[in-house]
N, C-alpha and C positions, 0 to 999 in steps of 0.2 A: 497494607494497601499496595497493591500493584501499580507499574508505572502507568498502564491506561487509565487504571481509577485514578490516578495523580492529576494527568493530563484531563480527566474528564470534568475533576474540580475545577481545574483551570479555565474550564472554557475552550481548550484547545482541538482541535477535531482531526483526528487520523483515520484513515483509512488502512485493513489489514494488507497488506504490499500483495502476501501472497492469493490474496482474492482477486487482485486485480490484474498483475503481470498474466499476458498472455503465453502460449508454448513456448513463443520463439526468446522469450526473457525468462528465462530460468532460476532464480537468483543465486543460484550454484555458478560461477563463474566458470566453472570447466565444461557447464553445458551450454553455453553460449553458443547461438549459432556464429560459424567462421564468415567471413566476409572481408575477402583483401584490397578487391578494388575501393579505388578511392571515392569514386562516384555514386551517388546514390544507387541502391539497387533495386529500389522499390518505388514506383511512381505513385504510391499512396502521400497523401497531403498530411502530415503527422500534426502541424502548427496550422493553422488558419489564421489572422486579421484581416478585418473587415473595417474599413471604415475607424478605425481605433484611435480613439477622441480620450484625452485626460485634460481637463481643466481643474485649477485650484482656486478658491476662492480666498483673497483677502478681506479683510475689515475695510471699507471704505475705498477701497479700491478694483478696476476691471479684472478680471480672471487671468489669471494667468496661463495662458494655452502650452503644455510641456510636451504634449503631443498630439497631433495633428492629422487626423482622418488614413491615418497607416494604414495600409492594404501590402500582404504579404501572407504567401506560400511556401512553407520549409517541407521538407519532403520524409520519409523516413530515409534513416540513415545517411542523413547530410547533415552536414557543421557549416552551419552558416557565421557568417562572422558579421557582428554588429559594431561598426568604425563612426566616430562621431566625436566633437568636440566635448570637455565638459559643460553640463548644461545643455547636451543638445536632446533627450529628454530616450536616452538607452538604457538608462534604470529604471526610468518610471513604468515604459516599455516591459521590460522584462518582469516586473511586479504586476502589472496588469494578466500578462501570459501567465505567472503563475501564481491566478488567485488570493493575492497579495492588496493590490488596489481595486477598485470597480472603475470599471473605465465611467467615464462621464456621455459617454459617446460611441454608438460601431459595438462593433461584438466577436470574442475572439472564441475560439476553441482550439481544445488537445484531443486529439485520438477523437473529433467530434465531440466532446465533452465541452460541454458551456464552461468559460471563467469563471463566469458569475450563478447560473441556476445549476450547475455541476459543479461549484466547485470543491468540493469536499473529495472528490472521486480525483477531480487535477491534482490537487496536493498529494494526493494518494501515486502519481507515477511521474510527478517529476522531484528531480534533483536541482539544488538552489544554493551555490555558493555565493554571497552576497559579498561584495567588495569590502567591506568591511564586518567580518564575521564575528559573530558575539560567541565567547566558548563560554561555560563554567569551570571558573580558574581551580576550584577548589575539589575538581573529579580529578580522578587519573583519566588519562588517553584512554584505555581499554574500557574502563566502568563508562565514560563518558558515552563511547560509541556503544556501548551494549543497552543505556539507557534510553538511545536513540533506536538501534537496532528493535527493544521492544516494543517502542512509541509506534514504529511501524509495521506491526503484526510479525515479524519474523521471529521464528523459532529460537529458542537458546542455541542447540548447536549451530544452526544457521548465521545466524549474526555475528556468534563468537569466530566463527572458521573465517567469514568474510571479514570483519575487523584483522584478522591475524593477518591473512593475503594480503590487505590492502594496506596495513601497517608496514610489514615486511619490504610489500610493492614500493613504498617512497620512504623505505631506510629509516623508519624509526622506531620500528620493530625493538628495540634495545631500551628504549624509552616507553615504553606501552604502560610503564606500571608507576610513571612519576606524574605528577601533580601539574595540572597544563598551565599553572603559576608560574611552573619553571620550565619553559619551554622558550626558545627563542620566537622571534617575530615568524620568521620563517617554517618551524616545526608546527606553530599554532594554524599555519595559512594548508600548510600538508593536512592536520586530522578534522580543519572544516574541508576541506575537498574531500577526505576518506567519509565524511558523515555526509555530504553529497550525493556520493556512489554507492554506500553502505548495501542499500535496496537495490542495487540493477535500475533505475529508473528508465522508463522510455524516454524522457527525455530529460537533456541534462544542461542547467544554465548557470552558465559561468561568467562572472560578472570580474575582470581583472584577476586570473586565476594562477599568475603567475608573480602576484607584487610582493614586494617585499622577502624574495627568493633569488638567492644565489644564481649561477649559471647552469650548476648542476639540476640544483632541484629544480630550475624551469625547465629543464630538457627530463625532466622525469613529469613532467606532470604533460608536457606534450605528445610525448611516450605515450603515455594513457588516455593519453584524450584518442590518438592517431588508432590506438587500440579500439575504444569503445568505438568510433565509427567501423571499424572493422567486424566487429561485432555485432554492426547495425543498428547504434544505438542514434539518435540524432543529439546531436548538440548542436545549443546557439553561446556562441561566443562574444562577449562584451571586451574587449581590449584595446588598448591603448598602441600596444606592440605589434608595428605593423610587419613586421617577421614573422612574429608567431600566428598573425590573422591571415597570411599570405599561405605559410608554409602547412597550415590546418585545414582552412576551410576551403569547402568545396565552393561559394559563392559567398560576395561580399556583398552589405548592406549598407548604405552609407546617408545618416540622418544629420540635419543641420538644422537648427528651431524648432523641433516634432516634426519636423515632414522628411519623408522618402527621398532623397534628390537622387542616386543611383543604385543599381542593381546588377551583379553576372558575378562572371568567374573576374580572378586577377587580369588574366589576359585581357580578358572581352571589356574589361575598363580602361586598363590601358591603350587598346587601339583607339576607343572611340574617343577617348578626352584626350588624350596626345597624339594620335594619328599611328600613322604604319610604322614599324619597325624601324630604325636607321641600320645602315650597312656599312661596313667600313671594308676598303679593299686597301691592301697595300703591298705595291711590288718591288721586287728588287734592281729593278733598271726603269729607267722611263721609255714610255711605247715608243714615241716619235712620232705618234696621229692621237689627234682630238680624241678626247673619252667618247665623245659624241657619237663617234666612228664606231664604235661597239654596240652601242643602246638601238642601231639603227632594226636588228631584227624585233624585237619587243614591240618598237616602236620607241621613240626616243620622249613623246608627249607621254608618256607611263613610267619614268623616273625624274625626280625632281632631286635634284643637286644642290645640295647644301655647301661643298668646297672638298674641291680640291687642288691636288700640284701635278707634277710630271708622273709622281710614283703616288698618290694619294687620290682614295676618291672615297665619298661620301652623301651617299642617297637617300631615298627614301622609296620607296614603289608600295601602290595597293595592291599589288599581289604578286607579293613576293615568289611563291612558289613557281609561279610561270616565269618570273623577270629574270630572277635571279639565276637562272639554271643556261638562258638565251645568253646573256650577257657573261657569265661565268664560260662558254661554249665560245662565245667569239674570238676572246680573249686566248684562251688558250692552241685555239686557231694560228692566230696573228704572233704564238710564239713567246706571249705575256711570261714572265717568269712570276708568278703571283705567291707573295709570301705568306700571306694570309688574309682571311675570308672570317667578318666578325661580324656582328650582332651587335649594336651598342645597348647597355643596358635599358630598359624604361625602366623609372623607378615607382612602385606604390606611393610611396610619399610625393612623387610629384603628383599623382593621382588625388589624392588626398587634400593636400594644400590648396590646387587648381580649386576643389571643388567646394571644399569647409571654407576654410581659410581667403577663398577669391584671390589666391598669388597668382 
């Protein structure tokens, strides 16, 4: 009996990968289309949510709402990053998107593909590492991914070539042929990511894809994420780690009780929940006139002064790139011996907290 007819006993429903990947996904990773910008490059809408309502019901008790009328656009070839407390309802979220739950409410689509009345064809071109991955302890790593490799219509030599790339890819290429019983925490959390990407999928969700993983293998597994958007793949990222949500994604998402509370880039969060940049000047001798005395061409009402001394100063302005340059121009005018011109960090995590958390 083949592994489809295995899987068809079971109830389980695949779709052939190679039916459904379009030109531009190839599942030969060497035809991949190239794409280095970081940016989306396609203003096609890849993820849809509408409206995206889950309610659970208990015994005797009101519903419990895990998410909340979500409305959200991922684009092709962005990695959007999904930030939230636990229980703020980004797994339920992500099993709804990939034909996992039925939402209770609203209505999502992939590639235009219903969740719900397509979803046989969703499961068919995305990738689904769940935070806590279930393996079968008692395969080898290779036999494991080649059983998955057919589950999803891929050829023998196709899937064997791509399990080898991808084994190789996160260094456990050595280990392909032992028993995922004896795998550490870590190797186990590597060949559920390699049975993720196995297919090339269009889109790819990763729910905590980095836990339970050293320093090295999380920079090998961002390595390949940072690749497959380069490749144009889209991924939505579930994480905890707001480094690796900062330094991946193209736009952050940030849910608190099932609802949307913000949306953009890192930056475009940070100005708007902490305000404008802070600037730090510091020179080497004190002027002997008011800092004021400098701000005067800008206009002195467009920097707002947090502290300084004789050699220190410390701003803020809404547009920096005009303020900054007048006031840097004065100074140097007046003979300032200026030792340096900073940036004080904003932090994500202050972004974060403000907004989850209410600090």
């Amino acid at each position: 009996m083949s592994t489809l007819q295995i899987a068809d006993s079971l109830g389980l429903s695949f779709v052939p990968i190679a039916a459904l990947v379009g030109k531009d996904y190839n599942l030969g990773s060497a035809h991949l289309n190239s794409r280095t910008s970081r940016a989306p490059q396609s203003m096609d809408i890849l993820i849809r949510a509408e409206n995206l309502t889950k309610q659970f019901l208990a015994h005797g008790a009101l519903p419990h709402t895990a998410v909340s009328a979500l409305n959200l656009q991922v684009h092709e070839g962005e990695v959007l990053g999904l930030l939230g407390p636990n229980g703020a309802g980004k797994t339920t979220t992500v099993r709804m998107l990939t034909s996992i739950l039925k939402p209770t409410a609203g209505r999502a689509t992939i590639a235009g593909h219903d969740v719900v009345t397509d979803a046989r064809h969703v499961r068919g071109i995305v990738g689904h590492l769940t935070e806590f991955p279930g393996l079968y302890l008692r395969m080898r790593a290779r036999e494991y991914l080649d059983f998955y490799g057919e589950l999803y219509g891929m050829s023998r030599a196709m899937r064997r070539g791509r399990a080898d790339e991808l084994l190789m890819q996160f260094g456990i290429a050595d280990a392909a042929n032992r028993r995922l019983s004896e795998f550490s925490k870590g190797m186990r959390q590597k060949v559920a990511l390699i049975r993720s990407m196995l297919h090339s999928p269009r889109v790819l969700f990763l729910d905590e894809p980095t836990s339970a993983m050293d320093p090295h293998s999380a920079k090998q597994v961002r390595d390949a994420v940072a690749q497959l958007r380069g490749q144009g793949h889209t991924v939505f990222l579930c994480t905890h780690n707001l480094y690796e949500a900062e330094t991946l994604a193209d736009r952050l998402a940030l849910i608190r009780k099932g609802e949307l509370i913000a949306l953009g880039t890192a930056q475009e969060l940070k100005t708007k929940f902490l305000g404008a940049p802070t600037i730090e000047i510091r020179l080497a001798k004190p002027l002997g006139q008011a800092w004021s005395t400098f701000m005067q061409n800008g206009g002195a009402e467009k920097f707002h002064v947090e502290e300084f001394t004789e050699t220190y100063l410390r701003y803020r302005t809404a547009e920096p790139q005009l303020n900054n340059p007048r006031l840097l121009k004065a100074l140097n005018e007046a003979g300032a011996e200026i030792v340096t011109v900073s940036e004080a960090e904003q932090s994500l995590e202050h972004v974060y907290l403000k907004l989850v958390e209410n600090v």
